[in-house]
C-alpha positions in Angstrom: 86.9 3.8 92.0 87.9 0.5 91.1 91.8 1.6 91.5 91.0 2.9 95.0 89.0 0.1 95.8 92.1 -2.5 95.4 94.2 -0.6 97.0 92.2 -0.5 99.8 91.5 -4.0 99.8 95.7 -4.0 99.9 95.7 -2.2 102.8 93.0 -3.8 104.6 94.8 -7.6 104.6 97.5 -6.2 105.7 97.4 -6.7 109.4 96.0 -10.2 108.6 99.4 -10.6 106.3 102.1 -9.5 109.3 100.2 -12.1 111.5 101.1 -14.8 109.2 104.6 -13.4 108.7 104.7 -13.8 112.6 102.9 -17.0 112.9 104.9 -18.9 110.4 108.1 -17.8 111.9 106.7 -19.3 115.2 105.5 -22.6 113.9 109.0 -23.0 111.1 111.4 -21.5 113.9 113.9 -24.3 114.6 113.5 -23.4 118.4 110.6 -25.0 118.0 110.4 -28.6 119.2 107.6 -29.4 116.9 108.6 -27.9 114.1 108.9 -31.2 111.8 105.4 -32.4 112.7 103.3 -33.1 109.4 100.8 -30.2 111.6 103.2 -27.6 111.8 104.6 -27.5 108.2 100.7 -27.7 106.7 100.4 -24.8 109.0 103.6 -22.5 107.8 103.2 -23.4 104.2 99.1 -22.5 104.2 101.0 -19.1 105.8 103.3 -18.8 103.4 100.7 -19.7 100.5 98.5 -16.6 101.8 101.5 -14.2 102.3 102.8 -14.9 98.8 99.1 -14.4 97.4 98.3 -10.9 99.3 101.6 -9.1 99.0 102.1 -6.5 96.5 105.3 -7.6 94.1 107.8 -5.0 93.5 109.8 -4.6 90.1 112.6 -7.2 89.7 116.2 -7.1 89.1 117.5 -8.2 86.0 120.6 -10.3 88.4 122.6 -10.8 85.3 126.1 -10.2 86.6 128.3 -11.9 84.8 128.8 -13.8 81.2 130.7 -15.3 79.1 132.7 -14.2 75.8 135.2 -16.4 74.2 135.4 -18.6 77.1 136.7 -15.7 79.6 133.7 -15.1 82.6 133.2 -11.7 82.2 131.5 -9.1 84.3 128.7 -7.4 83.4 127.5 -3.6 84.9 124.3 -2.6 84.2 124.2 1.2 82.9 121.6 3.4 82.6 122.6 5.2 78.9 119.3 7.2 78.3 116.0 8.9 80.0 113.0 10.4 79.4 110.0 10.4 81.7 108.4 7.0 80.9 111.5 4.7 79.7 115.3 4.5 81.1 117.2 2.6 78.1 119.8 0.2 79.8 123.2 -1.2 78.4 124.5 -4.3 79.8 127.9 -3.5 79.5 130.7 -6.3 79.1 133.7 -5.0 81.3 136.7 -7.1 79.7 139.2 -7.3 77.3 137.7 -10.4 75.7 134.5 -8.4 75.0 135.8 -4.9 73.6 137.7 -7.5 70.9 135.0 -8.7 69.4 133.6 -5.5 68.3 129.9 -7.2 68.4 127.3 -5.3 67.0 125.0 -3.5 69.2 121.2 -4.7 69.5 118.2 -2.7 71.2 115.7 -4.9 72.6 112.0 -3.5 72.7 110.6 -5.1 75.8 107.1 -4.9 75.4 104.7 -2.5 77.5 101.8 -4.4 78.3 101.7 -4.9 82.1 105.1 -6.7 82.8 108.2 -5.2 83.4 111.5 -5.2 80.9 112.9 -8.4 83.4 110.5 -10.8 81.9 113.0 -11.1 79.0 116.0 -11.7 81.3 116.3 -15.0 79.2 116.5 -13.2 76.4 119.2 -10.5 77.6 121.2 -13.8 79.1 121.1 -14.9 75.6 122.1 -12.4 73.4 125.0 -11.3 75.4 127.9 -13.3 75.1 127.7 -12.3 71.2 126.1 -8.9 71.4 126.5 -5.0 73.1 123.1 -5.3 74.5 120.7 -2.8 75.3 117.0 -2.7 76.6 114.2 -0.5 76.8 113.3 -0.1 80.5 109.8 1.1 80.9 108.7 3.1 83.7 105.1 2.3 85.2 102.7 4.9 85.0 101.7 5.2 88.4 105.2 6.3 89.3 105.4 9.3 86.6 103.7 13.0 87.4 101.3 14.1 85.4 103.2 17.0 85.2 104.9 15.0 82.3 101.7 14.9 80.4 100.4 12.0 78.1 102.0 9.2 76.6 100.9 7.6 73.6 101.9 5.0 70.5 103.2 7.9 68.7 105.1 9.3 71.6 106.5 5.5 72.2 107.3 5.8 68.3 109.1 9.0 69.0 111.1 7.8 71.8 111.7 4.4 70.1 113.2 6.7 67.0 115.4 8.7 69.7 117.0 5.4 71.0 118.0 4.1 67.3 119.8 7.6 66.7 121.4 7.7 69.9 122.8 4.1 69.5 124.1 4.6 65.8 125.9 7.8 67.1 129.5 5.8 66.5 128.4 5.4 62.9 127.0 1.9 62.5 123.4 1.2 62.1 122.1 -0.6 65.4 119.7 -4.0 64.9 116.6 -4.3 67.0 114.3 -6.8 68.0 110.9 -6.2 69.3 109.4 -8.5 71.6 105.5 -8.6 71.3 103.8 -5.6 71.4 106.0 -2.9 70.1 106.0 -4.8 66.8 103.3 -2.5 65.7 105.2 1.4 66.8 108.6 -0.2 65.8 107.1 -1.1 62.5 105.8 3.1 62.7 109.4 4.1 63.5 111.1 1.8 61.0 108.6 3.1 58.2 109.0 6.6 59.2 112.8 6.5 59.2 113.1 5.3 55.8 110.7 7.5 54.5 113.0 10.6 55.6 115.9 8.7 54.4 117.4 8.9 58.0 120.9 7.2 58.1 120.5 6.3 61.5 117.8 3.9 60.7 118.1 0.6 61.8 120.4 -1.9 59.9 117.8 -5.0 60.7 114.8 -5.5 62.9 113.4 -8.4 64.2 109.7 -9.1 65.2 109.1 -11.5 68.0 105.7 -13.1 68.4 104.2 -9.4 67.2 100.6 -8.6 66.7 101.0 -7.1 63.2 97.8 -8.1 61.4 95.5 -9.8 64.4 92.2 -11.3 61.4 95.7 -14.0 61.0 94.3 -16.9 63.3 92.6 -14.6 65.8 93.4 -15.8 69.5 91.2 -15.2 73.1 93.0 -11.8 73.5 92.2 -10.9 70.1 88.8 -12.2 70.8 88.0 -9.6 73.4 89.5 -6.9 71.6 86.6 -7.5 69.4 84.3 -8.5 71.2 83.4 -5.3 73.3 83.5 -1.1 71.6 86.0 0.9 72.0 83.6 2.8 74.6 83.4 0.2 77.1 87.2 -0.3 77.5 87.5 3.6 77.9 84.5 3.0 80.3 85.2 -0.4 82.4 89.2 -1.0 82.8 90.6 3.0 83.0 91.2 4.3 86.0 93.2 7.4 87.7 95.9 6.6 90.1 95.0 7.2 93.6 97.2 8.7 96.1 99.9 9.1 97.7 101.7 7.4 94.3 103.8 9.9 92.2 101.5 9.2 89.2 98.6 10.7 91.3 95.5 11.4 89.3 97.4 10.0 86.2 94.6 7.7 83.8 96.0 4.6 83.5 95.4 0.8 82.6 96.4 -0.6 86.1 98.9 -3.9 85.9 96.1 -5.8 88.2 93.7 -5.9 85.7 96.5 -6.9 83.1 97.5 -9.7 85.2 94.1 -10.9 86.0 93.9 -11.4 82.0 96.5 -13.5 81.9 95.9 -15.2 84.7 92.4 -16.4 83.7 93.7 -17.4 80.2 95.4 -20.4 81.5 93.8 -20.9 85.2 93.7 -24.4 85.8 97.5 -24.2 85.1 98.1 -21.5 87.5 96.0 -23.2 90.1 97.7 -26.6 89.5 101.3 -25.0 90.0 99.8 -23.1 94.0 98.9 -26.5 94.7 102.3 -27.7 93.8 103.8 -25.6 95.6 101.9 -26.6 98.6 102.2 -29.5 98.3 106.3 -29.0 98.1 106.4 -26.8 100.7 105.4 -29.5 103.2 107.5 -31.9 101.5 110.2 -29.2 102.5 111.2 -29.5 98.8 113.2 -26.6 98.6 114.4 -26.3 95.0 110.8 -26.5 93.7 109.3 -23.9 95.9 112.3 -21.5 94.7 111.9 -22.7 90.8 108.4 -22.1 91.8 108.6 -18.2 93.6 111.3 -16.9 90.9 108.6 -17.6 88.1 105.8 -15.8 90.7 108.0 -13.2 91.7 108.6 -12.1 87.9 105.1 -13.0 87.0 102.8 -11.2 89.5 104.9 -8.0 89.4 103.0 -5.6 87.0 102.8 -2.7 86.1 100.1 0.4 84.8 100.1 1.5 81.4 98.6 5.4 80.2 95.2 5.1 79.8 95.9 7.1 76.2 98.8 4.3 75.0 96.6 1.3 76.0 93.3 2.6 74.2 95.1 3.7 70.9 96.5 -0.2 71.1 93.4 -1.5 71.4 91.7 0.9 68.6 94.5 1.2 66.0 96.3 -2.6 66.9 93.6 -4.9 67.6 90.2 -3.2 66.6 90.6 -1.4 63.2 93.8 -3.6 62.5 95.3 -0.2 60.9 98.9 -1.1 60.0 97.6 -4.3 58.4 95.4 -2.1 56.1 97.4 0.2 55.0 96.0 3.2 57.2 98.0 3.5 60.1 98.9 7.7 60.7 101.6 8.8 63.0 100.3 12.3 63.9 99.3 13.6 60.7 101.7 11.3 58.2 100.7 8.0 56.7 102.8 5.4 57.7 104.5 3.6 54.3 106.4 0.3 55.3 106.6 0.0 51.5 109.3 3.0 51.9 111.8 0.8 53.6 114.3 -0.9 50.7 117.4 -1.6 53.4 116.0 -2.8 56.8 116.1 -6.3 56.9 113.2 -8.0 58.2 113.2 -11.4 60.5 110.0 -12.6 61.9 109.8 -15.1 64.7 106.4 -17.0 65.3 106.0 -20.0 68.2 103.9 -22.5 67.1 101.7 -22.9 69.8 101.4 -19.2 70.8 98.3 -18.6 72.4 98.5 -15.1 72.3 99.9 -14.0 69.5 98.8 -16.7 66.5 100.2 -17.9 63.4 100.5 -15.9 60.7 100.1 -12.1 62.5 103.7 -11.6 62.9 104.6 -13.2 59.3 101.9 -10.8 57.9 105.1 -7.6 58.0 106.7 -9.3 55.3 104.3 -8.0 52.8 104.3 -4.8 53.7 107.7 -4.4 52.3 107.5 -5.2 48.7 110.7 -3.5 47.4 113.0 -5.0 50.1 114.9 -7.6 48.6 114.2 -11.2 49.0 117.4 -11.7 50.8 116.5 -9.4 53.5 113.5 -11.2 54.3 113.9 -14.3 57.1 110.4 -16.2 58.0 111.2 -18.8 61.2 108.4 -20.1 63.5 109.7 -22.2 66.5 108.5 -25.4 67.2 106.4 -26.6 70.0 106.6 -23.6 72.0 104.2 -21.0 73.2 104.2 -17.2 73.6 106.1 -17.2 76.5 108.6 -19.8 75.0 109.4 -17.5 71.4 111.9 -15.4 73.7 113.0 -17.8 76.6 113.7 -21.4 77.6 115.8 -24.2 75.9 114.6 -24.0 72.4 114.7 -20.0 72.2 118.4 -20.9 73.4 118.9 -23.6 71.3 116.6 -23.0 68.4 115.7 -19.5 67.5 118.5 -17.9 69.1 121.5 -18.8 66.7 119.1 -18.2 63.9 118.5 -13.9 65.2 122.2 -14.2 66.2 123.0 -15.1 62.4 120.2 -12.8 61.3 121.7 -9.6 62.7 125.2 -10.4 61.8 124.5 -11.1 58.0 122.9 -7.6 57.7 125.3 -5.1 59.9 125.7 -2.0 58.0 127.3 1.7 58.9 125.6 4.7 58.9 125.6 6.2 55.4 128.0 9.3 55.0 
């Protein structure tokens, strides 16, 4: 019911919502004589603030076009390389000679599923790609994928996560990944798993990026409230089945607006202080702030749902009984054994002021692996940055970029004969 209910709360504004499409076109129009007055741009940015905070946010483009490799501008198509029902894998493709010279190695990027779409690491794409045959993980949200498909849980994210790897070290070198947030767990599963069936495909490095490996490391809120509740009353309280006329139909899911509301009350006095800002700027008619201001909102507000099944196992077997930490983490009916991997090297990044993820639960991978070597093994937190900041803004680019960038090219190997 709760499902229904906002989506009929959606509908219900929605007459109020054209109305202020139409009245702030009026009182903005510059037909209109007193469209300057103080009055009239208080009254088409109070419009605008109410349009933005009603609408429903589609998924967002990536927009990366174009890069650069070895000083030539270089365009950039965006191919879809792989499918199954809930994830698309996506290569951004570097058409030019400069690029197919280089022979760069090829990286996978896990964007995480936990509400936001793949785009919220567009800065980390942007990134990687002058030095790097880049490819993402796409997720598909739940509400758009028949039930017809079935269920989707971490080990059938572990499966499809082992299904990319192979495909991408099909030209007979070993891919690198890096896994941003929450796949640290499953990729940790998949990694484990590949080495203990000696699988030559397996990957030739992984990174882990602000990943919730071992959450008792300096537990924060979200970790809190993982706790804090049983596993019944997340099954009972935050699942719901997605209503019609949406693909998913019927389909138990964690919906995206709940996600969102999460994070949004985590840090509200920051949210509420950038609306006002934005206000504030649109009457100023301060329009590279209000643009700064919609591209983050844009990104940020569009969510998406997750399977009921994937988000409850997360929160049973990632944040409640904390079971890769202890050693009793099962995929199916095998016990996963990081201890089996001997030739996947290791880098984990950490922000120092990451609010979600804290210090020390991304680290807490390295000792898992006992019998890789020590020279496999790279430790970096970045400084002064949050959870957000570990994978974009200027000292990701700056910082811990070059460092993953070194990382993956120390450690390229081919697939074993």
């Amino acid at each position: 019911m709760l499902y229904h209910a906002y989506e009929m709360t959606h509908a219900a504004v929605m007459p109020m919502r054209a109305a202020a499409r139409l009245g702030q076109s009026v009182v903005s129009s510059p037909m209109n004589p007193l469209s300057a007055t103080y009055l009239n741009r208080t009254l088409s940015a109070s419009m605008e603030m109410f349009i933005n905070a009603t609408r429903r946010y589609g998924k967002p483009e990536f927009e990366l076009p174009e890069t650069v490799v070895d000083g030539v501008d270089t365009r950039v198509v965006e191919d879809v390389v792989w499918v199954k029902p809930f994830c698309r894998m996506l290569r951004f493709r570097r058409d030019s000679e400069a690029a197919e010279k280089r022979g760069d190695p090829k990286l996978l990027i896990v964007a995480p599923m936990s509400g936001h779409y793949a785009t919220l690491l567009r800065g980390t794409v942007k990134a990687m790609m002058p030095e790097h045959d880049v490819y993402i993980t796409d997720w598909i949200d739940a509400r758009d994928v028949s039930v017809a498909y079935g269920d989707f849980d971490l080990d059938d994210y572990t499966d499809y996560l082992i299904e990319m790897i192979e495909h991408l070290s099909a030209d007979g070198e070993r891919v690198s990944v890096l896994a941003v947030c929450q796949p640290g767990v499953p990729m940790m599963a998949a990694a484990s798993l590949m080495a203990m069936d000696k699988n030559p495909a397996r990957p030739a490095s992984i990174a882990l990026m602000g990943s919730p490996i071992d959450t008792s490391q300096n537990p924060t809120q979200p970790n809190d409230l993982a706790q804090s509740k049983p596993f019944s009353w997340f099954e009972k309280n935050v699942i719901s089945r997605v209503p019609w006329p949406n693909v998913g139909f019927m389909r138990r899911v964690y919906p995206g607006f709940l996600q969102l509301s999460g994070f949004m009350s985590m840090n509200m006095d920051r949210h509420v202080d950038a609306h006002v800002g934005q206000f504030q700027d649109l009457i100023k008619g301060d329009g590279d702030s209000t643009d700064a201001h919609r591209r983050f909102y844009d990104e940020y507000m569009a969510v998406m749902d997750l399977t009921a099944e994937f988000y409850l196992q997360t929160i049973d077997r990632v944040f409640q009984r904390r079971l890769m930490a202890k050693g009793e983490y099962m995929y199916r009916d095998r016990l996963i054994q990081p201890s089996a991997i001997t030739d996947i090297a290791l880098m984990t990044i950490e922000g120092e002021k990451d609010d979600i993820t804290g210090l020390g639960q991304t680290e807490a991978a390295h000792a898992m692996m006992p019998d890789l070597p020590k020279g496999k093994h790279l430790h970096y937190v970045a400084p002064e940055v949050g959870h957000y900041g570990v994978f974009n803004g200027s000292r990701w680019r700056k910082l811990t970029q070059p460092k993953l960038r070194d990382f993956i090219r120390a450690h390229r190997q081919p697939v074993a004969g």
